[in-house]
N, C-alpha and C positions, 0 to 999 in steps of 0.2 A: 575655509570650510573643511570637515572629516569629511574623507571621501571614503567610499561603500563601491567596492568594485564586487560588479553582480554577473557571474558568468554562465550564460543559460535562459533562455527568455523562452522557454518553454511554456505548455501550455499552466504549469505548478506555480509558477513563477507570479503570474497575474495580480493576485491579491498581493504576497510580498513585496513586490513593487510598487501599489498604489497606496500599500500601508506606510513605507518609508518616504516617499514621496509627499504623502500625508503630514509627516512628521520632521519632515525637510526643513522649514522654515527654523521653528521654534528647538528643534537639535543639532543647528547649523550643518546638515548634511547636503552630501554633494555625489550622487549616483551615476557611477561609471557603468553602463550596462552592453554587456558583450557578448555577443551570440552571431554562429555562423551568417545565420543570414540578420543583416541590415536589416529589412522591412520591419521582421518580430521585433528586434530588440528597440526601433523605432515606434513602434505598433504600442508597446508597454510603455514607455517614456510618457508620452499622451502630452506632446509637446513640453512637459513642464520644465521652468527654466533650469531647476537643481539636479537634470538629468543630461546624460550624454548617453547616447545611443553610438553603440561601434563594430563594426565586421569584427568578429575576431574569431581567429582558425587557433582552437586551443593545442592541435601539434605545431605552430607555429614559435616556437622556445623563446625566439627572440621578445617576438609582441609579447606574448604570454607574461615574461621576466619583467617587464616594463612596467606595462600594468600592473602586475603587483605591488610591485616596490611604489607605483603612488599612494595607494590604498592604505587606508588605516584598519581595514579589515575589509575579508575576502569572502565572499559568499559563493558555493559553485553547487550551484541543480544542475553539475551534467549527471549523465549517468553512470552509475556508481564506479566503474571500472576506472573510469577515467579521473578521480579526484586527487589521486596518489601524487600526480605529477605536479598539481595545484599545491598538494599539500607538504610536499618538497619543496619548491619554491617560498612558500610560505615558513619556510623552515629559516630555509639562507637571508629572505629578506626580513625576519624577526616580524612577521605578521598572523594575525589570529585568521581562525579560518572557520568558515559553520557549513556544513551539510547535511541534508535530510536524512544521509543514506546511512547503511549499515556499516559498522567499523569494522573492514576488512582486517586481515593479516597484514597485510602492508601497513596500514595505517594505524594499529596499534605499536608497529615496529619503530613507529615514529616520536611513539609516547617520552620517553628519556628525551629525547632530542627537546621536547616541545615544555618541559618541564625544567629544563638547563635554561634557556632562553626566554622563560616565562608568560609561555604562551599559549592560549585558549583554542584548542583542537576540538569546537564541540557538533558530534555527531548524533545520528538519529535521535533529530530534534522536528520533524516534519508530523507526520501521520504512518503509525504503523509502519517504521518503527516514530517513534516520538509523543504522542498525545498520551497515549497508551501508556507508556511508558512514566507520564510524568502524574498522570491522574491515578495511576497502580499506587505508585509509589505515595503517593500522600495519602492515601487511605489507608495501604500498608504501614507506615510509620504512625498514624494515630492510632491503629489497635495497638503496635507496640509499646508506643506511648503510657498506656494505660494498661499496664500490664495485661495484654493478650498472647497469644501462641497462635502465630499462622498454621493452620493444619489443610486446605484450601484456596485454592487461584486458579481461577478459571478465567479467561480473557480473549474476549469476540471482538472484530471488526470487520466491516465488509462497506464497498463501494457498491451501490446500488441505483437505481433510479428511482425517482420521487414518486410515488403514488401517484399526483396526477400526469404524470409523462408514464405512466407503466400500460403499456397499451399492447402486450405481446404475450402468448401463452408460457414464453419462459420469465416473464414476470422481471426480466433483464436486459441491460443494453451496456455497450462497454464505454464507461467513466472514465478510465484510465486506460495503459497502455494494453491492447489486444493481444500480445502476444504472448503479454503474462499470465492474463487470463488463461489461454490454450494451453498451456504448459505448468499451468498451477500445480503442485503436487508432488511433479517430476523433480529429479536427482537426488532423490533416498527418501529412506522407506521413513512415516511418522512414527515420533516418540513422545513418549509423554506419560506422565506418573499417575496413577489411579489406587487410592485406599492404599498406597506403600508399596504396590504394585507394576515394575514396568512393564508400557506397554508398546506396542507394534503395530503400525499399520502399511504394507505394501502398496502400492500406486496403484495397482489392480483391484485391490479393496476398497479404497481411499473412500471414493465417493456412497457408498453403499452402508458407512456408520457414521451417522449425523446424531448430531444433537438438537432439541427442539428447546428455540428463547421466546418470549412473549415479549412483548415491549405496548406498552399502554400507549395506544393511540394511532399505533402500525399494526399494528396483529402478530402473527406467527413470524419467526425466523427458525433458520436450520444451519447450523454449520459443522465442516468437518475438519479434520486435524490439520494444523499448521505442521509444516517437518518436522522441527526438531524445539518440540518446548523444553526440553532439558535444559537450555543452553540457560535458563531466564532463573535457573537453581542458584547457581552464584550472581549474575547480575541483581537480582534482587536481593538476595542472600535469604534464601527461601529455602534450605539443602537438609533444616530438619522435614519440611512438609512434607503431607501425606498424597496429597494431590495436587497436577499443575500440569496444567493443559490450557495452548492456545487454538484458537480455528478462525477460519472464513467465513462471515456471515453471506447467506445466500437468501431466495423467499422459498418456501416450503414448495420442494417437488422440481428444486433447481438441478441438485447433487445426481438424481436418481436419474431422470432426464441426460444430464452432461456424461453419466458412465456410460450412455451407450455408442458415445462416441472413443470413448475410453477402450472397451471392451472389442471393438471395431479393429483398432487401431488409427486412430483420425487423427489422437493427439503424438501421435510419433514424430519427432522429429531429429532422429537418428541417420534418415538416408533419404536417397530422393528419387521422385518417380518418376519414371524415364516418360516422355512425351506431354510433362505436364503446361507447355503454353499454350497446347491446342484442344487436351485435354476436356468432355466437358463436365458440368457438375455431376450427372447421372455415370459417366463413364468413372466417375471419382469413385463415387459411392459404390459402382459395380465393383471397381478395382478388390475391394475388400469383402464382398463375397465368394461363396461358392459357384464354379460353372453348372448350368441347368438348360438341355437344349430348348423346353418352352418356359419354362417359369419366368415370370418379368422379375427386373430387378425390383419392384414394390413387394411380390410376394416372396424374395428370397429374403429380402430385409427382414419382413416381419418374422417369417422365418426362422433365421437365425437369431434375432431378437428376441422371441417370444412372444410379440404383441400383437393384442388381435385390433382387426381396421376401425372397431368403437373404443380404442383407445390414447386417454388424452397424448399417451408418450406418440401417438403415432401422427396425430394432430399438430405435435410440437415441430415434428419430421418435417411435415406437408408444409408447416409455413415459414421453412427455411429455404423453399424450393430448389430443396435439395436432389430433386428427378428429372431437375429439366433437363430436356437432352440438347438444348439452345445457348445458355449460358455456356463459355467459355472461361476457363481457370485464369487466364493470361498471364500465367507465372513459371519464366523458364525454370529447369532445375528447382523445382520447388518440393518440398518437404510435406507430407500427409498434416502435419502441424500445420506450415505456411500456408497450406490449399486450405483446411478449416476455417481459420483465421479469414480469409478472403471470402469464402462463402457466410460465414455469421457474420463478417462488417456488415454485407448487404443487407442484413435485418436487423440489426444491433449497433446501428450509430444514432446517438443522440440526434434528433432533428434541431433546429434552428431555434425553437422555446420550450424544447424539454430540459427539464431540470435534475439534477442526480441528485444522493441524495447517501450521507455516512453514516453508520448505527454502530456502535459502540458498546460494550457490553462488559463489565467485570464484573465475579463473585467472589468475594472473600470469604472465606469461614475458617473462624478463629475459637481457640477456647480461654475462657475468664473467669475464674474462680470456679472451675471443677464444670462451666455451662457451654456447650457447643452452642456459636451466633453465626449468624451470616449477614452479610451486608450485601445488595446489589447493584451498581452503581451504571447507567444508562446515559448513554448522550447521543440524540437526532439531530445533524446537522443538514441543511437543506441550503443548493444553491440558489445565488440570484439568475444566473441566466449559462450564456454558454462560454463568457468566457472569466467571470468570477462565482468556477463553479464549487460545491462542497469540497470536492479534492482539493481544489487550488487555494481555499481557504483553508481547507484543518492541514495542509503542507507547509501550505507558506507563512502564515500567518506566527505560528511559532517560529520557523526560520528569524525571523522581520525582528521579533520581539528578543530571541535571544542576542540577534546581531546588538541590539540597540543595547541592552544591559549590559554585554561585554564592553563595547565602546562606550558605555557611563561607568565602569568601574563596579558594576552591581555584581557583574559574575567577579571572583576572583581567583579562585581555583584555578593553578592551569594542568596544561596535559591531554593527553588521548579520552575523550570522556563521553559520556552519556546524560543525559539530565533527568540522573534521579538523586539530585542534590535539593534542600530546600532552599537554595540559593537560586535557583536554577527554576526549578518546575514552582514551586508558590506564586513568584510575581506573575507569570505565563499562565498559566490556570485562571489568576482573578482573572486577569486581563482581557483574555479568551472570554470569557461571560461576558464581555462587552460586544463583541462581537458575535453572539449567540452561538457559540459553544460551553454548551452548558451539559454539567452532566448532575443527574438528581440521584440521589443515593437516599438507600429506603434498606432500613433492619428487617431481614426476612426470619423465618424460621431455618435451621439449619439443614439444609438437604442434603446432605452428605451420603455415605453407607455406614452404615455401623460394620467397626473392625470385625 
């Protein structure tokens, strides 16, 4: 049998695994799956016999090296920092390797290497980076096709919760990992091209210039600038346009709400507040006010805020009970970030049959025979439950499918790469529609700026 050594049995993982599993029989495959803890990477097996569930401590060199070298290809959902060592091993043992995550400097450093020994290094191939990525790129290649000029890229996604699990006045609950969420935005300032234009946006700003998306059949969305969409000018090879800008999708009245944790200092996690185990929520929030010998900390908040008690932002306040003077932080040496994060868990975890829920959003506008067009292209994906949720599906699910096409010989390309090849994203794309990722694409008028 080809054996598929799968490192990471995370919560991403879930669908990946029951897709290959799936497909186990009839692509004679045989699934090594290794994750620190046993019970998960057991947990995802779901007994099947083409699966081997195994402890495995990825600084561990030895086991690590072993494992490899069975594998006919190497799959690793850890987190991103950690792939490098995977993909050095992969190197010595002449083995292909796929991850969801972003191609670091390291891992482009490995591009020559992995092109000598003819081997398929293929990265953000998940969700943002990856769908995105592969559904941009086929839209973009058929304007150019037919002779167009990108002048226009505009590119939304966001992890959300399902309309019917949305049961909170931040219209939000965390999908994915919380900590990203808290720290979105931070370590440099946004850039992004406007009308030929660069442009700027400080972490201080960040949330206070949104953009409004409609999506037929969800309503309103708002999103604000991803860091650095420059980078997507040569990835795409998009370096004549005039516009190109990525962002977050949020629901309307998310952004403006989260700056005032922003503007606080809540989302800092630069240094740490001394006494924070015993700490309580109220005593948090006082932390970042001004002293006042009668004024309570509710009127100092609003205060400083600017918001008056009939207002929803302050509504939003009250039902994070964020005053209690009862709640206790329980987090030694913990960071005004790390303390956030722990008081929004307590309102902001998915319950037991709430469902999350990805929206997807690209604009093209091109010009063809002297005429500005635009195209805009929309995909709702919606989880089955909590643990084959939307994430775990638009992440894994490409992972699965690329793994499979390299082990059939369909990918041939090797190297340090991304899947904006038509070798690569075309077979993934149909395939996705089977699995109701679906994105509908509709000829708009062109909403551009006139130069």
């Amino acid at each position: 049998m080809r054996t598929i050594l799968i490192i990471g049995a995370g919560r991403s993982a879930s669908s990946l695994i029951q897709y290959l599993l799936n497909k186990s029989d009839k692509e004679n495959l045989h699934l090594i799956i290794g994750d620190l803890s046993l019970a998960s990477a057991q947990k995802k097996t779901n007994n099947h016999p083409n699966a081997t569930a195994i402890a495995l401590d990825i600084f561990d060199k030895n086991q690590r090296q072993e494992l490899i070298q069975k594998a006919d290809v190497v799959i690793s959902m850890l987190p991103a920092h950690l792939h490098i060592e995977v993909a050095r091993d992969c190197v010595v043992s002449k083995k292909h390797l796929v991850t969801a995550s972003y191609v670091s400097d390291a891992m482009q450093e490995l591009d020559a290497l992995a092109k000598e020994n003819n081997l398929i290094f293929m990265n953000e191939v998940g969700l943002d980076p990856g769908i995105d990525h592969m559904s941009a790129m086929k839209v973009i290649n058929e304007i150019r096709a037919k002779g167009g000029k990108m002048i226009l890229f505009e590119s939304f996604c966001g992890g959300l919760v399902a309309p019917e699990s949305d049961t909170n006045l931040w219209n939000y609950k965390f999908t994915w990992a919380p900590r990203n969420v808290v720290l979105a935005g931070q370590g440099g300032t946004a850039k992004f091209l406007q009308e030929g234009t660069y442009k700027y946006i400080p972490y201080g700003s960040l949330f206070r210039r949104t953009e409004f998306l409609e999506v037929e059949g969800y309503g309103r969305f708002e999103a604000y600038s991803n860091r650095d969409s420059l980078k997507y000018l040569d990835v795409y090879g998009l370096n004549d346009i005039k516009t190109l800008f990525r962002g977050t999708i949020r629901k309307v009245g998310f952004s403006k709400a989260w700056n005032m944790f922003v503007q606080l200092g809540m989302t800092d996690d630069s240094y740490i507040m001394e006494g924070s185990e015993t700490m309580s929520y109220r005593q948090f929030v006082n932390s970042f006010l001004p002293y006042h010998p009668t004024d309570s900390v509710e009127i100092k908040m609003r205060f400083i805020l600017k918001i008056d008690q009939d207002d929803i932002m302050w509504d939003k306040l009250l039902e994070l009970d964020l005053f209690n003077p009862n709640k206790k932080v329980g987090l030694k040496d913990a960071t005004p970030a790390q303390i956030l994060e722990k008081i929004l868990t307590d309102s902001w975890t998915l319950q037991p049959k709430d469902k999350d829920m990805i929206v997807m959003y690209h604009k093209f506008g091109y010009e063809l025979d002297g005429k500005k067009q635009q195209i805009d292209s929309k995909m709702v994906c919606i989880g089955e439950d909590q643990t084959y949720t939307a994430m775990a599906k638009t992440v894994g699910l490409p992972v699965a499918m690329a793994t499979l096409l390299i082990l059939n010989g369909k990918i041939k390309t090797p190297g340090v790469q991304l899947p904006i090849r038509e070798e690569v994203y075309l077979p993934i794309l149909k395939e996705l529609e089977e699995y109701g990722v679906v994105f509908k694409e509709q000829a708009m008028p062109y909403l551009g700026y006139n130069p």
